[in-house]
Every structure is written in C-alpha cells, then in structure tokens.
Residue frames as qw, qx, qy, qz and C-alpha x, y, z in Angstrom:
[[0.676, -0.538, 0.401, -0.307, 115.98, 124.07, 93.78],
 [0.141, 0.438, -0.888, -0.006, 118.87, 121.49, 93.82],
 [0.604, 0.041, 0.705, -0.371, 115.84, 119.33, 95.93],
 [0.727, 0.432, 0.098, -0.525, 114.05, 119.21, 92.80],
 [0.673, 0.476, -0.554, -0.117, 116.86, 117.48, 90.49],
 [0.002, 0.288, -0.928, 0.239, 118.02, 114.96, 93.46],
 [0.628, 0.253, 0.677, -0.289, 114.29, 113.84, 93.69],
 [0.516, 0.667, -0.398, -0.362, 114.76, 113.35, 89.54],
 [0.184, 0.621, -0.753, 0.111, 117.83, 111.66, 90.28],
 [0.335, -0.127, 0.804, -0.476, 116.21, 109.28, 92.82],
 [0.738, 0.448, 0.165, -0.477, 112.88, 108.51, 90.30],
 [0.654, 0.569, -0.371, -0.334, 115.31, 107.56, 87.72],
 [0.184, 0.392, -0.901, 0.029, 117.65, 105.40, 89.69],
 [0.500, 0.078, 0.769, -0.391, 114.78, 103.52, 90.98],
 [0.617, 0.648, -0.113, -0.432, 113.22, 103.37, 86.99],
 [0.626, 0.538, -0.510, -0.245, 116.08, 101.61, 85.99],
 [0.228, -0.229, 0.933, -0.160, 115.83, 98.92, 88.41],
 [0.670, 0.287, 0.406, -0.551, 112.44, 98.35, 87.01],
 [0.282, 0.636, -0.492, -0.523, 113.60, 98.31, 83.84],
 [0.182, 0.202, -0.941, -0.203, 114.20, 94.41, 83.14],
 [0.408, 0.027, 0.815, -0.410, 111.39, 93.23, 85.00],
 [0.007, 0.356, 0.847, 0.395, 108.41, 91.33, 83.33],
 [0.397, -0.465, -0.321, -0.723, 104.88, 92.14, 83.55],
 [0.632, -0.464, -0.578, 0.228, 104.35, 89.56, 86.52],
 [0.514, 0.161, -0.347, 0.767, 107.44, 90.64, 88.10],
 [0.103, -0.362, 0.172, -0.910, 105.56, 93.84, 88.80],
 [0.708, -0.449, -0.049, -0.543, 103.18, 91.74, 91.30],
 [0.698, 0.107, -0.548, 0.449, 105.58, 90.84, 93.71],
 [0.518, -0.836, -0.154, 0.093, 104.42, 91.50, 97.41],
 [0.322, 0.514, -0.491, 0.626, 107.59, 93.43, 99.21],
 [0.450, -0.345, -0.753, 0.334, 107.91, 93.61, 102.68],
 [0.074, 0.014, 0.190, -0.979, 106.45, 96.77, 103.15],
 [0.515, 0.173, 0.462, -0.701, 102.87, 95.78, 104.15],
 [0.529, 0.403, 0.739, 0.107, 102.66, 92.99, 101.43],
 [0.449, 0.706, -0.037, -0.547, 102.41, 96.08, 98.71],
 [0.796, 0.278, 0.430, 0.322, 103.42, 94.96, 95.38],
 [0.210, -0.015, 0.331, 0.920, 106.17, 97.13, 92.56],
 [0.099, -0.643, -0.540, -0.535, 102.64, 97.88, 91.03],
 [0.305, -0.861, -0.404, -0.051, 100.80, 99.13, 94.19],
 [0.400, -0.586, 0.151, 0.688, 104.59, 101.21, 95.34],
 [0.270, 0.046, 0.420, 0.865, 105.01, 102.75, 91.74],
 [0.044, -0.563, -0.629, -0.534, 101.57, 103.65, 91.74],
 [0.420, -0.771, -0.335, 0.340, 101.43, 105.16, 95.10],
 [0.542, -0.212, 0.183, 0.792, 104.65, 106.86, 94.28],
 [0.218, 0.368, 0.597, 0.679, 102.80, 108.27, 90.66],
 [0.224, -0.742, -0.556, -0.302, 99.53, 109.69, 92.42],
 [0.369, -0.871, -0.248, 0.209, 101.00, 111.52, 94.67],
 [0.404, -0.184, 0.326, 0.834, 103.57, 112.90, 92.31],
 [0.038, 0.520, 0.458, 0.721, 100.72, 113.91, 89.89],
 [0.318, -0.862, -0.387, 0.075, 98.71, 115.38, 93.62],
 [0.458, -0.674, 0.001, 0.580, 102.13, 117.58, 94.70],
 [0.218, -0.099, 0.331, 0.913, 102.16, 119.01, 90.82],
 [0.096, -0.721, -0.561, -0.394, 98.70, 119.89, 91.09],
 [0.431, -0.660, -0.267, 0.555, 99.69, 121.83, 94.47],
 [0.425, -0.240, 0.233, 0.841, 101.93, 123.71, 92.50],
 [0.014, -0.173, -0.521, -0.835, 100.08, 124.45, 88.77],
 [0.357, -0.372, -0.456, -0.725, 96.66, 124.54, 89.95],
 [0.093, -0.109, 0.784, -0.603, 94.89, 124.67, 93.41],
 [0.588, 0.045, 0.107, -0.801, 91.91, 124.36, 92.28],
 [0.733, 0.222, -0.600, -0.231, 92.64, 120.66, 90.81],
 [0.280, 0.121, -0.898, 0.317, 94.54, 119.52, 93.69],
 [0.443, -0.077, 0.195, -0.872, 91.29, 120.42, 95.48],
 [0.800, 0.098, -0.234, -0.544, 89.33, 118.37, 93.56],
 [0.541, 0.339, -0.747, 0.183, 92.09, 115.72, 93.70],
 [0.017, 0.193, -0.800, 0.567, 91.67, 115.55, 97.72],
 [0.638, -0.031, 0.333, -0.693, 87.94, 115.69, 97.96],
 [0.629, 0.288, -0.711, -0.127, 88.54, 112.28, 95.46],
 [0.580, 0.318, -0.701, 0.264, 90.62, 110.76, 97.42],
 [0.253, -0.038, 0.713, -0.653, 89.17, 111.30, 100.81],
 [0.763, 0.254, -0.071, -0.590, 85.88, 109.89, 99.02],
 [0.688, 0.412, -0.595, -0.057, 87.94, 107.29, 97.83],
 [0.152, 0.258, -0.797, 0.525, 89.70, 106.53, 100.88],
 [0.607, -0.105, 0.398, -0.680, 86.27, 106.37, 103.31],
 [0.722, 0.434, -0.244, -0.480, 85.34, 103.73, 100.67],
 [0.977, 0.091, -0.148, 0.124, 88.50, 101.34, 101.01],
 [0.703, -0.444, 0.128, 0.541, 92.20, 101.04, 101.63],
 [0.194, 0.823, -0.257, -0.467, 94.41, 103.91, 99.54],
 [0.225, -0.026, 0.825, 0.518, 96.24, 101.42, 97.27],
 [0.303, 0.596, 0.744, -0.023, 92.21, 100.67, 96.33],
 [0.012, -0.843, -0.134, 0.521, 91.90, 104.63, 95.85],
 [0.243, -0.476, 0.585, 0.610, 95.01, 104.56, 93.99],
 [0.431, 0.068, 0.846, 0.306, 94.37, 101.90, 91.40],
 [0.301, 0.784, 0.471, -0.271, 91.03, 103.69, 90.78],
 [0.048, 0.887, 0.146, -0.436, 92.42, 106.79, 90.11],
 [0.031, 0.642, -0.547, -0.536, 94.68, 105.64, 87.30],
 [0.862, 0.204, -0.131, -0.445, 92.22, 103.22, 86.02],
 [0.964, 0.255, 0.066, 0.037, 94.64, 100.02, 86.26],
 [0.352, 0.750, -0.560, 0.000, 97.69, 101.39, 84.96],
 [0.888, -0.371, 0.262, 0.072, 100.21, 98.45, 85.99],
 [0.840, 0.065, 0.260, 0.472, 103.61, 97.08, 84.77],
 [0.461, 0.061, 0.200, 0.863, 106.02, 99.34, 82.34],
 [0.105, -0.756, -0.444, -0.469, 102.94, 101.19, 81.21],
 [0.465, -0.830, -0.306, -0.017, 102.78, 102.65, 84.59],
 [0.773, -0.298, 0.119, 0.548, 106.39, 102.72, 85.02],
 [0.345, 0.377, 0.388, 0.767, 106.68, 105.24, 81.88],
 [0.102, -0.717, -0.202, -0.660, 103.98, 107.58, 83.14],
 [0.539, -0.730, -0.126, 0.402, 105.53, 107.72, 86.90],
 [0.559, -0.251, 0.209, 0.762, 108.92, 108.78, 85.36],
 [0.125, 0.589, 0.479, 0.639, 106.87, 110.73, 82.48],
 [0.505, -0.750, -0.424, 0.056, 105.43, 112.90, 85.94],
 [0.668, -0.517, -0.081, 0.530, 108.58, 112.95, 87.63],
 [0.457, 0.089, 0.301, 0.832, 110.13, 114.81, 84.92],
 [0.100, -0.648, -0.269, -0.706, 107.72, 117.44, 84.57],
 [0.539, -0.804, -0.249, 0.026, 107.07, 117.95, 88.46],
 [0.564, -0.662, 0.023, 0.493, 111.06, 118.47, 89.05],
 [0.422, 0.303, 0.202, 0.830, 111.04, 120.93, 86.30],
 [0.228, -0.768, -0.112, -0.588, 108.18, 123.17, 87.36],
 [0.566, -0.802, -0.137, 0.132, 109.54, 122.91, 91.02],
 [0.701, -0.209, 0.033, 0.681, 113.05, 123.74, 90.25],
 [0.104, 0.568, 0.377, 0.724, 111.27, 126.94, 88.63],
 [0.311, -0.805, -0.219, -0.454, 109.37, 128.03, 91.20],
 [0.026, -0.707, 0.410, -0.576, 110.26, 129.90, 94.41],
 [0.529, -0.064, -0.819, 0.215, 110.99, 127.68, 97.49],
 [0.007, -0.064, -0.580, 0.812, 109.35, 129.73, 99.81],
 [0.383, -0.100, -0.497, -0.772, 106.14, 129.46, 97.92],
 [0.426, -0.021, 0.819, -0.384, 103.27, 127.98, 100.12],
 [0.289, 0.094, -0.807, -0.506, 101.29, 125.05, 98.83],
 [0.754, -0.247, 0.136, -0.593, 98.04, 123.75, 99.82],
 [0.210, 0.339, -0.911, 0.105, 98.31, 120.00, 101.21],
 [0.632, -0.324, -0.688, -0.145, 96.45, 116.92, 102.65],
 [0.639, -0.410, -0.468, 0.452, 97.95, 118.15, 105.78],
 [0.106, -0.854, -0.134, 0.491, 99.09, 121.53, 106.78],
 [0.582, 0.794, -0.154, 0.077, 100.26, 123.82, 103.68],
 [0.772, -0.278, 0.232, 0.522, 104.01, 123.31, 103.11],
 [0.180, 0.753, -0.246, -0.582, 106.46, 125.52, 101.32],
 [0.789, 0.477, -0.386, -0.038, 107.93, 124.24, 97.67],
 [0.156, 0.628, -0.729, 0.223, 110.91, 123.58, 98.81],
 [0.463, -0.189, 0.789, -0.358, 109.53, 121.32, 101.94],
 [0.807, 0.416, 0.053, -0.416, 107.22, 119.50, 98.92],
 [0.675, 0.592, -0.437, -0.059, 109.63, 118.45, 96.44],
 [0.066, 0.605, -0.763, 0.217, 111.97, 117.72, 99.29],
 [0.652, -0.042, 0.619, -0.437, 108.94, 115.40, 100.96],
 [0.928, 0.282, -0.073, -0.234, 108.22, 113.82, 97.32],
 [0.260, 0.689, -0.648, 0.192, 112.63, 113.00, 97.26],
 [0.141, -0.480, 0.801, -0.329, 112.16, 111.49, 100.24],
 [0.866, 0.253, 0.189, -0.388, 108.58, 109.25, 99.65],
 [0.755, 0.546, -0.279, -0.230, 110.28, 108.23, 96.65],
 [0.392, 0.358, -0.824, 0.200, 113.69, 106.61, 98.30],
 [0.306, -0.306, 0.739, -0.516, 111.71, 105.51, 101.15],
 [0.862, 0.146, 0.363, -0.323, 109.36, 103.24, 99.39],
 [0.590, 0.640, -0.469, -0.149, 111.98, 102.54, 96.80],
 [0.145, -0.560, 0.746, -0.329, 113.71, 100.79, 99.38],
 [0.855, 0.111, 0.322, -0.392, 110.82, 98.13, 99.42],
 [0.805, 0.553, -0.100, -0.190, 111.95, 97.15, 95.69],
 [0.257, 0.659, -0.687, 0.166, 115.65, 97.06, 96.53],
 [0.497, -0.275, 0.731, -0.377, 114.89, 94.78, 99.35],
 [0.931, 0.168, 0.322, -0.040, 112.66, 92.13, 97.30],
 [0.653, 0.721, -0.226, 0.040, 114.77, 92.43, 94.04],
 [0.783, -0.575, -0.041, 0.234, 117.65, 91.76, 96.38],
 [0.638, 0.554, 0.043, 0.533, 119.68, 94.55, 95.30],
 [0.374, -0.715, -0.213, 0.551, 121.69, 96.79, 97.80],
 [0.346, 0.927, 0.062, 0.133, 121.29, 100.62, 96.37],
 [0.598, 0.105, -0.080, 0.791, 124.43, 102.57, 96.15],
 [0.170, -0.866, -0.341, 0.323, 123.36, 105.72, 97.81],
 [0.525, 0.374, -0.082, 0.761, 124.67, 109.29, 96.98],
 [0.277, -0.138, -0.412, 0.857, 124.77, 112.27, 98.91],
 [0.469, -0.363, -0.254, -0.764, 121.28, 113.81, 97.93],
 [0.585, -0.578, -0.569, 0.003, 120.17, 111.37, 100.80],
 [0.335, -0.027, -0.431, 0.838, 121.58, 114.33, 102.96],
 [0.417, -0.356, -0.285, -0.786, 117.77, 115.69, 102.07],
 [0.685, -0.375, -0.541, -0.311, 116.40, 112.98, 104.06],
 [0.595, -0.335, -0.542, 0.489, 118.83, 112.93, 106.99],
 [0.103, -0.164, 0.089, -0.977, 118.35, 117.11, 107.29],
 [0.495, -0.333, -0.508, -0.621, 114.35, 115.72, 106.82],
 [0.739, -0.359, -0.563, 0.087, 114.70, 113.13, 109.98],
 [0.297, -0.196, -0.394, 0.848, 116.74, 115.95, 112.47],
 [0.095, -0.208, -0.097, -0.969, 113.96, 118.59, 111.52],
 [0.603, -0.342, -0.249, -0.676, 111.45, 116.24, 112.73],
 [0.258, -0.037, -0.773, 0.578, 112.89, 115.37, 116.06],
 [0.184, 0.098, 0.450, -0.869, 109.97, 117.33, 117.42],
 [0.564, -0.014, -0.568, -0.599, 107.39, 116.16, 115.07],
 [0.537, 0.068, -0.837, -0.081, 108.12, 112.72, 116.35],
 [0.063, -0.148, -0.713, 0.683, 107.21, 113.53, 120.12],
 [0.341, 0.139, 0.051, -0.928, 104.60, 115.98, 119.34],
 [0.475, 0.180, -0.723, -0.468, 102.99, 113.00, 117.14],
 [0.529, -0.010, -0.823, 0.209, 102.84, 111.13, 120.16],
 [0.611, -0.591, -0.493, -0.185, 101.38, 113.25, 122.53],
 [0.717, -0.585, -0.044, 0.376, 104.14, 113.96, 124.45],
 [0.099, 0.975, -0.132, -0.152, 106.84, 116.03, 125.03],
 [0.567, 0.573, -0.520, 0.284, 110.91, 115.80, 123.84],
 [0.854, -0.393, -0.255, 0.227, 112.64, 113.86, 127.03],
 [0.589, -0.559, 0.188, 0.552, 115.44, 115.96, 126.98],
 [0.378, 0.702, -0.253, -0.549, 117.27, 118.15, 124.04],
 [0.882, 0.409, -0.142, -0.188, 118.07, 116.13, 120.65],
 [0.821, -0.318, 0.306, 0.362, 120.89, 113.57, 120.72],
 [0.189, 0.736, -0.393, -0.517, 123.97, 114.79, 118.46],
 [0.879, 0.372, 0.298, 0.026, 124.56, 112.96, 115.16],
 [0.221, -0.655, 0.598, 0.405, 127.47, 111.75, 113.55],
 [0.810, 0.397, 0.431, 0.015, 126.54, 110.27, 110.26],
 [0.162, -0.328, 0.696, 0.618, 129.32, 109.25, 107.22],
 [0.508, 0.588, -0.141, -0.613, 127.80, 110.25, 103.87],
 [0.919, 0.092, 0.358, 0.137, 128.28, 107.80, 101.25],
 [0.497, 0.715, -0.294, 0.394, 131.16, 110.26, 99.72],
 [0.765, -0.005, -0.422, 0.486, 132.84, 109.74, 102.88],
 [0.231, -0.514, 0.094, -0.821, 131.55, 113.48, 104.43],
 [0.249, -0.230, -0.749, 0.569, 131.12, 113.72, 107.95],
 [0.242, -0.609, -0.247, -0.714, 127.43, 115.36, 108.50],
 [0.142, -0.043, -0.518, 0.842, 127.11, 116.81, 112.17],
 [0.306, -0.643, -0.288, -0.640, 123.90, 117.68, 113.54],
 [0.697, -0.670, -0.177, -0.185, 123.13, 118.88, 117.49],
 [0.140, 0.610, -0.595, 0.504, 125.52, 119.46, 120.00],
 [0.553, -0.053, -0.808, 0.195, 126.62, 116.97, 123.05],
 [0.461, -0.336, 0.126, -0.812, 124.41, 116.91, 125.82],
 [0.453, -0.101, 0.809, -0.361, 123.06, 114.11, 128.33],
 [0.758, 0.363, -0.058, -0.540, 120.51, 112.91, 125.27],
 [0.706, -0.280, 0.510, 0.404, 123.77, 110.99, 123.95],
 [0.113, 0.608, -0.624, -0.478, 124.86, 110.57, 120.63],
 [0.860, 0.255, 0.441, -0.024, 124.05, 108.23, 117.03],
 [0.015, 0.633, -0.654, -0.413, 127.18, 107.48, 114.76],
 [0.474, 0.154, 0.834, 0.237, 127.45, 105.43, 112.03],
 [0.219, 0.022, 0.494, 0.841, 125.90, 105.64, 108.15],
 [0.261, 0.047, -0.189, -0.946, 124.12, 108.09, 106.56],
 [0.494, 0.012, -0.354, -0.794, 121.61, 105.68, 105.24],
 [0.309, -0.240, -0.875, 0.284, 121.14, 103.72, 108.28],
 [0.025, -0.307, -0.509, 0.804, 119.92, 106.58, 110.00],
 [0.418, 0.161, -0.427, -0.785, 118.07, 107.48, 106.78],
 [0.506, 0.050, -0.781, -0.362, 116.54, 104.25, 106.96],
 [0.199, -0.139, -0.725, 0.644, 115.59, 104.56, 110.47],
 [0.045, 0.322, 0.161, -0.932, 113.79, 107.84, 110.38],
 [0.564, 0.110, -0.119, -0.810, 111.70, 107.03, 107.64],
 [0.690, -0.166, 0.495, -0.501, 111.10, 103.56, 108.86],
 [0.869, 0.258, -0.389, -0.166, 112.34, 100.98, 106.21],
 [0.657, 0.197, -0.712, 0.150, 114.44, 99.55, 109.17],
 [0.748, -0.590, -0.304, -0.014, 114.06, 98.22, 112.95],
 [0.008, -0.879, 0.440, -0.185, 117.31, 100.30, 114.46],
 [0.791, -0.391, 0.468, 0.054, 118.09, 96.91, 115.78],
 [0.841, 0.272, 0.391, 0.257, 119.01, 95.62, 112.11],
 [0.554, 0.794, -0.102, 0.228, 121.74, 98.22, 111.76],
 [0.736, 0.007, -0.349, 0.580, 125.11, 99.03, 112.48],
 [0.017, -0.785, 0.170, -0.596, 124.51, 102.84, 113.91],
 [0.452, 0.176, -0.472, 0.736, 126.03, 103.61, 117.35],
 [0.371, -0.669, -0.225, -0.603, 123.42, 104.75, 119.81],
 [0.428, -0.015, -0.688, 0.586, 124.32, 105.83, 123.05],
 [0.078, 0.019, 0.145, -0.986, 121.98, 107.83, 125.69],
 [0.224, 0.399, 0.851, -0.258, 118.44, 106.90, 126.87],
 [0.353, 0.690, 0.066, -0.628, 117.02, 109.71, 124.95],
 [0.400, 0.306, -0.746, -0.437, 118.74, 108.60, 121.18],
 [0.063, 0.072, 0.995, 0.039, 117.52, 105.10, 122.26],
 [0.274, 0.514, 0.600, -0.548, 113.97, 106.53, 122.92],
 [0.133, 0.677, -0.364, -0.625, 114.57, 108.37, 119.48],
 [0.038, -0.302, 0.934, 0.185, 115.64, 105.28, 117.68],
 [0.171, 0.094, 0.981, -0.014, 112.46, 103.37, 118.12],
 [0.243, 0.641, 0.703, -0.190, 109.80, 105.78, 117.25],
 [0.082, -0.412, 0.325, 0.848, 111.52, 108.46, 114.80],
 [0.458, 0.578, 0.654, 0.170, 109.04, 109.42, 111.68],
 [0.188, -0.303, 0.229, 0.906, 110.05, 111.94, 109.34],
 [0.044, -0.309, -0.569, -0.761, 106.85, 111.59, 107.34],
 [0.505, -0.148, 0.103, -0.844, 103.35, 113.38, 107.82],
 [0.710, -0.196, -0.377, -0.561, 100.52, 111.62, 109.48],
 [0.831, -0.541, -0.039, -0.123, 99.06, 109.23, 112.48],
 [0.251, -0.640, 0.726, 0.018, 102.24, 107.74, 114.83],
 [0.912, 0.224, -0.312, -0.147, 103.37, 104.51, 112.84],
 [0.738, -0.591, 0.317, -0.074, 105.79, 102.04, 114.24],
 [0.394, 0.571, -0.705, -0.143, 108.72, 100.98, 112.54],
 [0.865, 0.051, -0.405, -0.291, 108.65, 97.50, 111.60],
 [0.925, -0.358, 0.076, 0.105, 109.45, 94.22, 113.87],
 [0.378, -0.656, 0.642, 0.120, 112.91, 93.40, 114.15],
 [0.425, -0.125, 0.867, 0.227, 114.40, 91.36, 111.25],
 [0.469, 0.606, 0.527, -0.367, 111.04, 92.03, 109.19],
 [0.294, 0.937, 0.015, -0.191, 112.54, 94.37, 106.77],
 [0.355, -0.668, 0.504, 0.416, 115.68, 93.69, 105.02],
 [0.380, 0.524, -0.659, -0.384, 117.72, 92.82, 101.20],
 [0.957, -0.002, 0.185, -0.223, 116.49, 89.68, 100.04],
 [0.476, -0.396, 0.716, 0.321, 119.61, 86.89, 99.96],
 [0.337, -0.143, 0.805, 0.466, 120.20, 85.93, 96.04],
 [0.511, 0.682, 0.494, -0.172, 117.10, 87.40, 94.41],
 [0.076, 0.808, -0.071, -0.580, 119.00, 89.36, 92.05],
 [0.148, -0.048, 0.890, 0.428, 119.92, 86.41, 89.31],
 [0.286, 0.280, 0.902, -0.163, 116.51, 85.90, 89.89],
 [0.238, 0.844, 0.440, -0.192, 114.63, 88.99, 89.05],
 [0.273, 0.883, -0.171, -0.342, 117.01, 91.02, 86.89],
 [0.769, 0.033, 0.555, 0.316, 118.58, 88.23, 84.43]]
C-alpha cells in the first residue's frame, strides 16, 4: 500500500524537525490543547504501537484497549499515555516513535488492504488504518510546525487526507445528530505539485477552492476556516467549513479563530 510509505514519509519528515531540539525543548506547550512535543510524540507512538498490534496480533491489541480504557477512566489520555511507556520523553522517545513507524509501514505495506482490523471504534480495513495513522501523524505534527515556527512544505501524499476529509462529509453530520443539508459542496483544491484535485459535482451546496492543505487543515481541525485563504461559497460549504472532522470520535470543534497558527520568528530560536 503506497498509504503505508507516505505515512513513513510523514513520521520521518516530522523526526527531522525534532532532530536539533534539546531535552527541554521537548516540553514546550503547542497550541493544540497546551500538549507538549513530548505529550504529541508520545500520543503519536502509542497509537502507532496500538494500530500494529491490530494488525500482528488481536489478541494484544485487546489487551492494549482494556489498558487503556482502565487507564483512561482513571485520568486524561496523555496521563494513560505517559504510563504506558513508563516516561519515555525527549530523543529517547523520539527514536522509538520512528523505530515503530518503520516497522508498522512495513508490515502494512505487506498486508492486504482489504483486511479488517479490530479497533477502539468500529473495525476498519488496513488500508483505512495506515491511511488514519498518515493522517494522525500530519495532523498533530502540525502542532510542532506551528510552535517551532516552521511552515512545512507539503507533498502530494496529503491527497490521503483530503480523499480522508470528502469521505467523511457524512461522518461529520451523522456525528452531530443530524442530517447532510443538502448534497456535498464541490472541491477545487491545488496540490502542492500544482495538480488540480476535483471532488463532487456543482450543485446549490456551492463550492471550496483554494489549497490542498488549507482544506487539509480544516478537516482535521488544526485551523479555524476563517484563518485561511480557501474560497467558500454556498450556505451548505459554509455549514461544512465550521464543523468538518475527518477523525473518529465525539463532535469536536475546531479551534477559536486566530488560536491556531505558525509562530512569528521561533525558528532561530528553537532550531539554531
């Protein structure tokens, strides 16, 4: 599965932003709920080592959930986390995410994408796994780019995530209780190779243009739609716009306006 080497691909370029930092360094709130690099690399880790237990062994990931709901009842999941890898922190940790990564997107690029997998939620196939860890992995990565104040260079593998955010147009209602307003708005989103990606056809809903990894960054909620440059036209896309969630679980709200964004000159700071 190509999914499997573009979430690789993603693990490592986030790895080697880590790379210079100090030990502190790695306890630096972000603006993603005040987590710290530690508590996002460690989230990232555990649930890379939970979606290759899906795979090699069901009988671990088992164990692994009845943990972690134990764990969870108990405190907040960072807490859960931290537990469950005794501590790890700083490079240490950093070595045995990426030490994971590499062995999860070999045995998934092995196995059959239609394979089903037990899950916290409903079972998922491989494919929809690897494609959900791809997307976890740039969507909390984004946190780090933002303090560190580094703007990523995207490549086209984020076409995983914007395929991720149009499949769960219906999620996003359904999540809510309610039904779609009307059919999906069409999408015109420019790749960062300069590809035009089309999705949905034109239709009273309206219509969101503009980049890939705005809309990417919409959908999985590192930005307020206000703090980009997409094109949204059509009470439906607007409706769309403010409460899109491509990931599993309760309805979350994408952050305040202004809340979320690339920190101004931090990048002398933290990667000298």
């Amino acid at each position: 599965m190509q999914q499997a080497t573009d979430f690789l691909d993603e693990s490592k370029a986030l790895c080697a932003l880590l790379t210079s930092l100090s030990e502190a360094d790695f306890e630096t709130p972000t603006q993603f709920k005040g987590w710290t690099i530690n508590n996002i690399i460690r989230h990232l880790h555990v649930w890379n080592i939970a979606v290759d237990l899906s795979l090699r062994d069901e009988a671990a990931f088992g164990a692994f959930v009845a943990a972690m709901m134990a764990g969870v009842r108990g405190g907040k999941l960072p807490e859960f986390e931290a537990s469950y890898l005794d501590g790890l922190l700083g490079h240490a940790l950093r070595n045995a995410w990426m030490e994971r990564a590499e062995a999860t997107a070999v045995a998934f690029a092995a196995a059959d994408p239609k394979l089903r997998l037990k899950w916290v939620g409903p079972d998922m196939s491989a494919l929809s796994s690897i494609t959900a860890r791809l997307m976890e992995t740039w969507a909390h990565g984004q946190a780090v780019y933002d303090v560190l104040g580094v703007a990523r260079q995207d490549t086209d593998r984020i076409g995983n995530i914007a395929r991720l955010g149009v499949n769960t147009w219906g999620f996003t209602w359904k999540n809510r209780r309610t039904e779609p307003p009307g059919p999906m708005p069409k999408l015109r989103l420019f790749a960062p190779s300069g590809a035009v990606w089309e999705y949905g056809e034109p239709s009273e809903s309206g219509m969101i243009s503009g980049s890939a990894t705005e809309f990417c960054q919409v959908v999985t909620q590192c930005r307020n739609i206000a703090d980009t440059a997409l094109e949204v036209t059509g009470e439906v896309a607007h409706q769309w716009m403010r409460i899109a969630q491509c990931f599993a679980g309760p309805p979350q709200d994408p952050p305040t306006k202004g809340s979320r964004h690339c920190a101004d000159n931090a990048h002398g700071k933290w990667l000298s």
